[in-house]
C-alpha positions as a LaTeX table, in Angstrom:
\begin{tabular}{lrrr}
\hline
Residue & $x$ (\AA) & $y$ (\AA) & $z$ (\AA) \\
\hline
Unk1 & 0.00 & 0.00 & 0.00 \\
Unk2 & 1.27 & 3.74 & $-0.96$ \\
Unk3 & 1.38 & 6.41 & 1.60 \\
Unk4 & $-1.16$ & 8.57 & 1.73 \\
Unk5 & $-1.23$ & 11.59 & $-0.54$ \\
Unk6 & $-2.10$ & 14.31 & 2.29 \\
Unk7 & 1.07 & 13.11 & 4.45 \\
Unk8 & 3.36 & 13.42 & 1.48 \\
Unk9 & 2.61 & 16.92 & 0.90 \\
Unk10 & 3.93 & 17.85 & 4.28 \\
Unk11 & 6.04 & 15.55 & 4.56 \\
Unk12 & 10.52 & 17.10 & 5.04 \\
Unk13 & 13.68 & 15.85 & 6.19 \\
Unk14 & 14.28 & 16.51 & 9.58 \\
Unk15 & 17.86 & 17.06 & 9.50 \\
Unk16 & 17.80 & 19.38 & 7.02 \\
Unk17 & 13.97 & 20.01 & 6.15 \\
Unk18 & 14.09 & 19.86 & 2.80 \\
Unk19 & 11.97 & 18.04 & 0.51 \\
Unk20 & 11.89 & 14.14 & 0.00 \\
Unk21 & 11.03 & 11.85 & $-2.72$ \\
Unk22 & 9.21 & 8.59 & $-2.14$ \\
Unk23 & 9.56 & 5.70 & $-3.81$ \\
Unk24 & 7.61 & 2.63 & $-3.58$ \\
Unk25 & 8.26 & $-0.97$ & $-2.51$ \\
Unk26 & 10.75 & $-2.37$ & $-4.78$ \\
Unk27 & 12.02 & 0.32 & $-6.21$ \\
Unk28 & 15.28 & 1.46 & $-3.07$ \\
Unk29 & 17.08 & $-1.82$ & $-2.78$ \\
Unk30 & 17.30 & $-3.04$ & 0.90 \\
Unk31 & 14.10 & $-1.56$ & 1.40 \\
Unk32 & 10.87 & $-3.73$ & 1.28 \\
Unk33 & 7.91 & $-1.01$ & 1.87 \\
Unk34 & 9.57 & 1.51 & 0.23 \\
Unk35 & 12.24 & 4.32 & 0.95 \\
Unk36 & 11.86 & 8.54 & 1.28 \\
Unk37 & 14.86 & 9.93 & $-0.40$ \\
Unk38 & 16.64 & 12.96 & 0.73 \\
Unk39 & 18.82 & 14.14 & $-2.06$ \\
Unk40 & 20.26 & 17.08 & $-0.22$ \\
Unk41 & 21.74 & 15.03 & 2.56 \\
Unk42 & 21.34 & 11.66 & 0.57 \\
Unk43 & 19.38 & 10.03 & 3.11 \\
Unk44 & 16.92 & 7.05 & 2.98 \\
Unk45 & 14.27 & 6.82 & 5.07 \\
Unk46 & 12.60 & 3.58 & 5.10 \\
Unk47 & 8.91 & 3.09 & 5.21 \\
Unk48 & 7.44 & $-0.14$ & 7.60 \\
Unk49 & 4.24 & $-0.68$ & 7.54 \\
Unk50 & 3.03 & 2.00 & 5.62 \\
Unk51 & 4.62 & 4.48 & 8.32 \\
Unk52 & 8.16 & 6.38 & 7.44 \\
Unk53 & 10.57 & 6.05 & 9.83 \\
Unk54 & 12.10 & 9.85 & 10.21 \\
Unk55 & 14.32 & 9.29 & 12.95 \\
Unk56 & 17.93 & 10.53 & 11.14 \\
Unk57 & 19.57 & 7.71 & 13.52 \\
Unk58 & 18.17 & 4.98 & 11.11 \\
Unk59 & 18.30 & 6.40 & 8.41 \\
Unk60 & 20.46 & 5.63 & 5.48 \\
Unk61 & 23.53 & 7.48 & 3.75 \\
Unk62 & 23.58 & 6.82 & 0.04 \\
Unk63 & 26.48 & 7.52 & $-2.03$ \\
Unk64 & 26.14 & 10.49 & $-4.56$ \\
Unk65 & 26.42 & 8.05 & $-7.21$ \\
Unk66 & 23.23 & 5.81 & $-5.97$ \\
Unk67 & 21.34 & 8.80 & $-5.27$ \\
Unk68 & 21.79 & 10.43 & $-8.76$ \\
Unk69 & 20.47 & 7.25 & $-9.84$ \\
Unk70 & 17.59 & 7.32 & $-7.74$ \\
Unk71 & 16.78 & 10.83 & $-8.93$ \\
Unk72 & 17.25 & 9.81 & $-13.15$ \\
Unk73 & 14.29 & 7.22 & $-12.32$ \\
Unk74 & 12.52 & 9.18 & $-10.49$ \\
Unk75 & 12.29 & 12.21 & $-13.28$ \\
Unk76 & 11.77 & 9.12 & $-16.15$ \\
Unk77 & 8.89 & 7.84 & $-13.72$ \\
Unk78 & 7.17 & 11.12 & $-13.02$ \\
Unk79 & 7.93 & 11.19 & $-9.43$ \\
Unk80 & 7.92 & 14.46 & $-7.78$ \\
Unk81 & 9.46 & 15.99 & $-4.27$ \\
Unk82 & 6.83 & 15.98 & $-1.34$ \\
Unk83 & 6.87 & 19.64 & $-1.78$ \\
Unk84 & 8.38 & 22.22 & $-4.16$ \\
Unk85 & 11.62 & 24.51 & $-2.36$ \\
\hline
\end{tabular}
């Protein structure tokens, strides 16, 4: 199941409150219910059980090179930040 719309559109980093992109199960390797990106910081927030986990503690730091190609699929898939800067 996606997340739902309305908590998307508020939905920031909390380290550095920026906007996030979410990608579904199956998509973020090492991530079964699907990951928020943070391209700024290049964190991964996981999602369990339909709930994002926010906590910067367990959260994931990509390389640059893995999150550029997070961000190529998600402009060819139409994917767009939680909110616009």
């Amino acid at each position: 199941m996606a997340l739902d719309p309305r908590l998307l559109e508020i939905l920031a980093c909390p380290d550095d409150k920026g906007p996030l992109y979410y990608f579904e199960s199956g998509v973020v390797p090492q991530s079964t219910d699907g990951a928020l990106l943070c391209p700024a910081c290049r964190r991964r927030y996981d999602v369990r059980d339909d709930i994002p986990v926010m906590l910067i503690d367990e959260a994931t730091v990509l390389s640059q090179a893995e999150v550029d190609t997070l961000l190529e699929r998600a402009r060819a898939e139409g994917i767009a930040p939680t909110f616009a800067p």
